[in-house]
PDB file of N, CA, C and O in Angstrom:
ATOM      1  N   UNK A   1     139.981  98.722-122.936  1.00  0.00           N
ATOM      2  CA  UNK A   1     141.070  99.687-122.922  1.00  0.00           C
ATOM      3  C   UNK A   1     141.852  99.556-124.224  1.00  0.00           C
ATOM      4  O   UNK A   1     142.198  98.464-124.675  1.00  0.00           O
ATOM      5  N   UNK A   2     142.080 100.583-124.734  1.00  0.00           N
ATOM      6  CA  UNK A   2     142.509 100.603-126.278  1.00  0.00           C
ATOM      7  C   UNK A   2     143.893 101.171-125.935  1.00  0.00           C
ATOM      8  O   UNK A   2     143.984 102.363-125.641  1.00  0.00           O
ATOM      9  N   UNK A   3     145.172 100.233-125.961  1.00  0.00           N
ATOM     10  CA  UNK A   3     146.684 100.858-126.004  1.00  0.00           C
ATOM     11  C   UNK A   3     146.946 102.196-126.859  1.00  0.00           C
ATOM     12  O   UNK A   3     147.807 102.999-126.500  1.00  0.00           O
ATOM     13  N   UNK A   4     146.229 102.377-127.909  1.00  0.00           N
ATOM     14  CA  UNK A   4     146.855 103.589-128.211  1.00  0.00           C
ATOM     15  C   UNK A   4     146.084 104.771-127.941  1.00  0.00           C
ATOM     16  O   UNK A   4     146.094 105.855-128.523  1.00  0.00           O
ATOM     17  N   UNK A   5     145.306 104.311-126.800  1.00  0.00           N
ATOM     18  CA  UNK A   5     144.708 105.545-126.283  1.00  0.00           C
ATOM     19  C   UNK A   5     144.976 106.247-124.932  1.00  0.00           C
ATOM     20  O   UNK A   5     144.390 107.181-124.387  1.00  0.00           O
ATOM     21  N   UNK A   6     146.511 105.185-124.400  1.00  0.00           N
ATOM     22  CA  UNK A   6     147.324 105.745-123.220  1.00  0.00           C
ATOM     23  C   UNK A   6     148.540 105.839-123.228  1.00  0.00           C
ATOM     24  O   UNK A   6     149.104 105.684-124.311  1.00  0.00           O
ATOM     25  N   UNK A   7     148.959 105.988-122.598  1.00  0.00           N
ATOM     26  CA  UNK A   7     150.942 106.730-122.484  1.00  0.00           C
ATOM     27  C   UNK A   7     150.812 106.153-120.770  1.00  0.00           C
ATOM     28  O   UNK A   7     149.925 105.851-119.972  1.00  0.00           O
ATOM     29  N   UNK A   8     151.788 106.205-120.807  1.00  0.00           N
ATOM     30  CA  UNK A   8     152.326 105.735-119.336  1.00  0.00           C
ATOM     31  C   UNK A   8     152.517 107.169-118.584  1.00  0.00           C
ATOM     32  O   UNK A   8     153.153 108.136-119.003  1.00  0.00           O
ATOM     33  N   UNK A   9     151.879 107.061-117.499  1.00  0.00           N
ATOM     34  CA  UNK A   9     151.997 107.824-116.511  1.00  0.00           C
ATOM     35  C   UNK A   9     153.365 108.973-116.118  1.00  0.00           C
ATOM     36  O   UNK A   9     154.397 108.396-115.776  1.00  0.00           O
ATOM     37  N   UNK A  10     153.406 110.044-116.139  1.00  0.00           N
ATOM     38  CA  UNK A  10     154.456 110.880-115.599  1.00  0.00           C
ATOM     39  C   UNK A  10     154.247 111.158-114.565  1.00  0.00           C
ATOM     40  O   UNK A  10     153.377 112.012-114.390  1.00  0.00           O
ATOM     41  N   UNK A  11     155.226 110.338-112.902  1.00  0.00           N
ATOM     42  CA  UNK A  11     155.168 110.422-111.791  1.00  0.00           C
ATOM     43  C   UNK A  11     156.377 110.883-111.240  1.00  0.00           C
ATOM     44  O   UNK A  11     157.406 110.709-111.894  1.00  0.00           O
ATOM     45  N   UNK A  12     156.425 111.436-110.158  1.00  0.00           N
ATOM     46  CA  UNK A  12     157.185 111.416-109.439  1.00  0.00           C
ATOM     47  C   UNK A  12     158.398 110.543-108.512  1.00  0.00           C
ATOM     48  O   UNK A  12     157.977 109.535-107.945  1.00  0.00           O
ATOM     49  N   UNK A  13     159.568 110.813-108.373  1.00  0.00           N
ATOM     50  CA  UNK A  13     159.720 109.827-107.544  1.00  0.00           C
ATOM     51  C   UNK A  13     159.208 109.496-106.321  1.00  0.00           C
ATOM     52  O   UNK A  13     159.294 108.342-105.900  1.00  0.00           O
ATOM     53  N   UNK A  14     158.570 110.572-105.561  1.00  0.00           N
ATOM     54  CA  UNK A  14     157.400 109.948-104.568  1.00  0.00           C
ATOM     55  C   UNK A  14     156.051 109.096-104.783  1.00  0.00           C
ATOM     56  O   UNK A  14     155.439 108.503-103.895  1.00  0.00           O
ATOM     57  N   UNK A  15     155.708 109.160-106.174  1.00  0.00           N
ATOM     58  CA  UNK A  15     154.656 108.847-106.289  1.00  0.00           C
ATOM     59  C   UNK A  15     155.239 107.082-106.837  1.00  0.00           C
ATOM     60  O   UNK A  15     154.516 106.142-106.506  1.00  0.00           O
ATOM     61  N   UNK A  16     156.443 106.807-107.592  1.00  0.00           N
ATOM     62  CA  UNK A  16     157.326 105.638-107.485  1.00  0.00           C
ATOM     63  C   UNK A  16     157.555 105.148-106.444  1.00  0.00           C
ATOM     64  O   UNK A  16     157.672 103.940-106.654  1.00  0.00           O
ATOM     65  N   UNK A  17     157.702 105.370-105.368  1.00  0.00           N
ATOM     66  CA  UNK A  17     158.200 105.023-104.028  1.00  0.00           C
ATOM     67  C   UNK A  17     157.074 104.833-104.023  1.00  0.00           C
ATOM     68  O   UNK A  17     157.002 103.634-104.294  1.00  0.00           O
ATOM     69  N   UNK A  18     155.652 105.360-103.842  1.00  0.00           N
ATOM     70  CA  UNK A  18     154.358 104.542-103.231  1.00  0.00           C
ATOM     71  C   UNK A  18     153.774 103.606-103.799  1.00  0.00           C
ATOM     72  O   UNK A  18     153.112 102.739-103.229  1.00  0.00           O
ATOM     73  N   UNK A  19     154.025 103.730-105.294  1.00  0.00           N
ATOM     74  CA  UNK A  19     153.754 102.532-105.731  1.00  0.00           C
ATOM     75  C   UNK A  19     154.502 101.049-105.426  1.00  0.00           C
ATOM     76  O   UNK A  19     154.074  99.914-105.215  1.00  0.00           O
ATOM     77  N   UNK A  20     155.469 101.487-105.490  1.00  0.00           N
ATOM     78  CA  UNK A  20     156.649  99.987-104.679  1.00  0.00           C
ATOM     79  C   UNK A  20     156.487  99.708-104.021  1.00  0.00           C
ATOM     80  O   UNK A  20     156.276  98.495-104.045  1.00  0.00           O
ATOM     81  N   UNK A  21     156.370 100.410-102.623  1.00  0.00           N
ATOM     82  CA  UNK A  21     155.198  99.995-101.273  1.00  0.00           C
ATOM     83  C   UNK A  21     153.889  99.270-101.793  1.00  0.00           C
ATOM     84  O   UNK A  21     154.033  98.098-101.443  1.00  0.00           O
ATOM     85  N   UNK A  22     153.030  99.361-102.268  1.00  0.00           N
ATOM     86  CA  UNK A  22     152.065  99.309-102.601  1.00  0.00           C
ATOM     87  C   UNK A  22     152.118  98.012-103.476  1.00  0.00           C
ATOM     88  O   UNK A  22     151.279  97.113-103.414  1.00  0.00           O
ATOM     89  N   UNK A  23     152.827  98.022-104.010  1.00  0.00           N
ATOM     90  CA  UNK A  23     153.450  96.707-105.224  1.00  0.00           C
ATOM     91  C   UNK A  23     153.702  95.066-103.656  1.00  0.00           C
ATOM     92  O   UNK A  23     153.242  93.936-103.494  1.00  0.00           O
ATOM     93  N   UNK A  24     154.636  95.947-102.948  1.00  0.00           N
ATOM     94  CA  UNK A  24     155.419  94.938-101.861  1.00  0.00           C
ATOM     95  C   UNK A  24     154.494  94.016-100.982  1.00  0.00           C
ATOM     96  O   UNK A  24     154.514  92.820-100.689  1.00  0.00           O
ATOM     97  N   UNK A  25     153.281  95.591-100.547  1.00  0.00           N
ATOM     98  CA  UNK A  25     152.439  94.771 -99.781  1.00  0.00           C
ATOM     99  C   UNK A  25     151.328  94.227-100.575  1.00  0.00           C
ATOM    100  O   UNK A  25     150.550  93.615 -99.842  1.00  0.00           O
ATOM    101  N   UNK A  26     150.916  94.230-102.013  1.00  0.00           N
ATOM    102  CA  UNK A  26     149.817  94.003-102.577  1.00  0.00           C
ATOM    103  C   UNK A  26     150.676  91.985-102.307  1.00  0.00           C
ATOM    104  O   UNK A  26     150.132  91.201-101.530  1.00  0.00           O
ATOM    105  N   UNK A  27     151.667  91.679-102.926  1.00  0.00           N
ATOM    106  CA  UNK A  27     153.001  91.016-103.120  1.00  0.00           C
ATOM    107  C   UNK A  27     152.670  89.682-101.699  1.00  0.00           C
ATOM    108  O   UNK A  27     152.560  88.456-101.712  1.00  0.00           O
ATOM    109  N   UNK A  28     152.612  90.643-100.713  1.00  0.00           N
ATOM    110  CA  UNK A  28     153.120  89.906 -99.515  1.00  0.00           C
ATOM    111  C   UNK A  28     151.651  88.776 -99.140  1.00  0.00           C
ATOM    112  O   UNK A  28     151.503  87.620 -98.743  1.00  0.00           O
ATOM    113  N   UNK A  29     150.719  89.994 -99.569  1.00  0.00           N
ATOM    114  CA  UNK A  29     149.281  89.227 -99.119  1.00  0.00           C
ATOM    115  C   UNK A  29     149.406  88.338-100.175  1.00  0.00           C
ATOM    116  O   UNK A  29     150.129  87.421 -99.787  1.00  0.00           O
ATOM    117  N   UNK A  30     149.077  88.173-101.247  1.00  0.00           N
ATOM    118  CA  UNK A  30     148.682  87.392-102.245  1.00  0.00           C
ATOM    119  C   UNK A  30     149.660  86.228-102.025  1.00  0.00           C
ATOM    120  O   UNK A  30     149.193  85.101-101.865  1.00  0.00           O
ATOM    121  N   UNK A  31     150.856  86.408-102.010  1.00  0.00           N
ATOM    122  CA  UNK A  31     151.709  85.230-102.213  1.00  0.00           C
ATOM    123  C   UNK A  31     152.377  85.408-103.466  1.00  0.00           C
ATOM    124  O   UNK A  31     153.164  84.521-103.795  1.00  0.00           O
ATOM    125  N   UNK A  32     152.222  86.339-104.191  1.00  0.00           N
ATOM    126  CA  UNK A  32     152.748  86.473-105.418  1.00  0.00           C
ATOM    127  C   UNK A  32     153.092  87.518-106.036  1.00  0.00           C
ATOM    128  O   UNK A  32     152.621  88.545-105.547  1.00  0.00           O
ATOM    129  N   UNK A  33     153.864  87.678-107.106  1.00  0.00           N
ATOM    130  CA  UNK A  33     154.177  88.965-107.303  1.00  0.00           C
ATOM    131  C   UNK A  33     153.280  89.601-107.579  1.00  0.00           C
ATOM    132  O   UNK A  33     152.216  89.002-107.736  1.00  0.00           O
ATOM    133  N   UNK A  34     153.311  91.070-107.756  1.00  0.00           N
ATOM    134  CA  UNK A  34     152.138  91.877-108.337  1.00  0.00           C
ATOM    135  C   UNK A  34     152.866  93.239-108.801  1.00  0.00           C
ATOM    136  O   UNK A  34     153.510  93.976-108.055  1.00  0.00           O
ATOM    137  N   UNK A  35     152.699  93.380-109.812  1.00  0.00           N
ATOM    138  CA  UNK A  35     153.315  94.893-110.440  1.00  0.00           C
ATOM    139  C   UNK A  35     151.767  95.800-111.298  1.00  0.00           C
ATOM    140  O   UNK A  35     150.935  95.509-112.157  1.00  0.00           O
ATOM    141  N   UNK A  36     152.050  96.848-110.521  1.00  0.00           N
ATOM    142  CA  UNK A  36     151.449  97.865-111.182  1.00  0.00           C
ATOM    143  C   UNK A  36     151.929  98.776-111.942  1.00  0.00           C
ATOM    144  O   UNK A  36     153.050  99.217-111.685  1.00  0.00           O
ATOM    145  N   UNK A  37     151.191  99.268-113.055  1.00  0.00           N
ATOM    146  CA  UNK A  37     151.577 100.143-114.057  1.00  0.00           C
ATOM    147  C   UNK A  37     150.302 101.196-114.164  1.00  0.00           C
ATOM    148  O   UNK A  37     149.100 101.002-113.988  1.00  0.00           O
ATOM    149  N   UNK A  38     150.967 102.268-114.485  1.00  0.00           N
ATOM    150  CA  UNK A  38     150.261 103.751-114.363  1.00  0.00           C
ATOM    151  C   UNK A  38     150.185 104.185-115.431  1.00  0.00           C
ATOM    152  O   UNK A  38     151.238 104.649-115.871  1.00  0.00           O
ATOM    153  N   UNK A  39     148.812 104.252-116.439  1.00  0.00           N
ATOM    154  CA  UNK A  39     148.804 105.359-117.741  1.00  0.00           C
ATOM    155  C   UNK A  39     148.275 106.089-117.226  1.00  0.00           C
ATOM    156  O   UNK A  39     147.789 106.088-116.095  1.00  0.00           O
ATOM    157  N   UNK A  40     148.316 107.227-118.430  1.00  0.00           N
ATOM    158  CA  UNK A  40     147.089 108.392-118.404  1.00  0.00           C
ATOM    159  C   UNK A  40     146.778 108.518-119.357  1.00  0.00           C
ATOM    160  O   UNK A  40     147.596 108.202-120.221  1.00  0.00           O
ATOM    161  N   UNK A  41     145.133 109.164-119.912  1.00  0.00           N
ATOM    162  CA  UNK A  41     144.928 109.486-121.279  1.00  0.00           C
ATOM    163  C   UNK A  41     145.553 110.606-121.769  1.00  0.00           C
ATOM    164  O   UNK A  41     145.775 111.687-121.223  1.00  0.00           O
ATOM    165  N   UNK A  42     145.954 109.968-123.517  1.00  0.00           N
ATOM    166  CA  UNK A  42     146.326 110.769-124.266  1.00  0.00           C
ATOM    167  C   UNK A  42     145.746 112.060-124.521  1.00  0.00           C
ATOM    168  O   UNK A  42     146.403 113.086-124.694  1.00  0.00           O
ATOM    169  N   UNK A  43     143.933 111.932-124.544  1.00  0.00           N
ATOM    170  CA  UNK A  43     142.816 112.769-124.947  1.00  0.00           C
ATOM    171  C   UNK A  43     142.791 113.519-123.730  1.00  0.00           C
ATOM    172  O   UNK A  43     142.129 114.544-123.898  1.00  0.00           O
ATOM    173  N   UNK A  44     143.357 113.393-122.295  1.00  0.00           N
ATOM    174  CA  UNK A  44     142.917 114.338-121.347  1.00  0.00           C
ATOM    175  C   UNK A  44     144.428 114.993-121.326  1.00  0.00           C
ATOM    176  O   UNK A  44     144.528 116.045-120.695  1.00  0.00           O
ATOM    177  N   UNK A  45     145.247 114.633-121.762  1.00  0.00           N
ATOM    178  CA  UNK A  45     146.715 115.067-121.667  1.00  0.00           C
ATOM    179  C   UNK A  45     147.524 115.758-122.318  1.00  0.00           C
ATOM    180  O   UNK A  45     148.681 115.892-121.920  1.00  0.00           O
TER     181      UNK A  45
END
């Protein structure tokens, strides 16, 4: 994955809210934190 070949994701605040869910329970199983981050391509965008 080549950084300057993505931009960070333009979501929604629903689509924020599912990721935080998603963050909480990835979080709860593991024992540890876990943060996700959302690009998209530049070239499809």
């Amino acid at each position: 994955m080549n950084k300057a070949q993505f931009n960070f994701a333009n979501l929604s605040q629903s689509d924020l809210e599912q990721i935080s869910m998603l963050e909480k329970s990835l979080s709860q199983k593991k024992g540890e934190e876990v943060i996700l981050v959302a690009y998209q391509d530049k070239q499809k965008h």
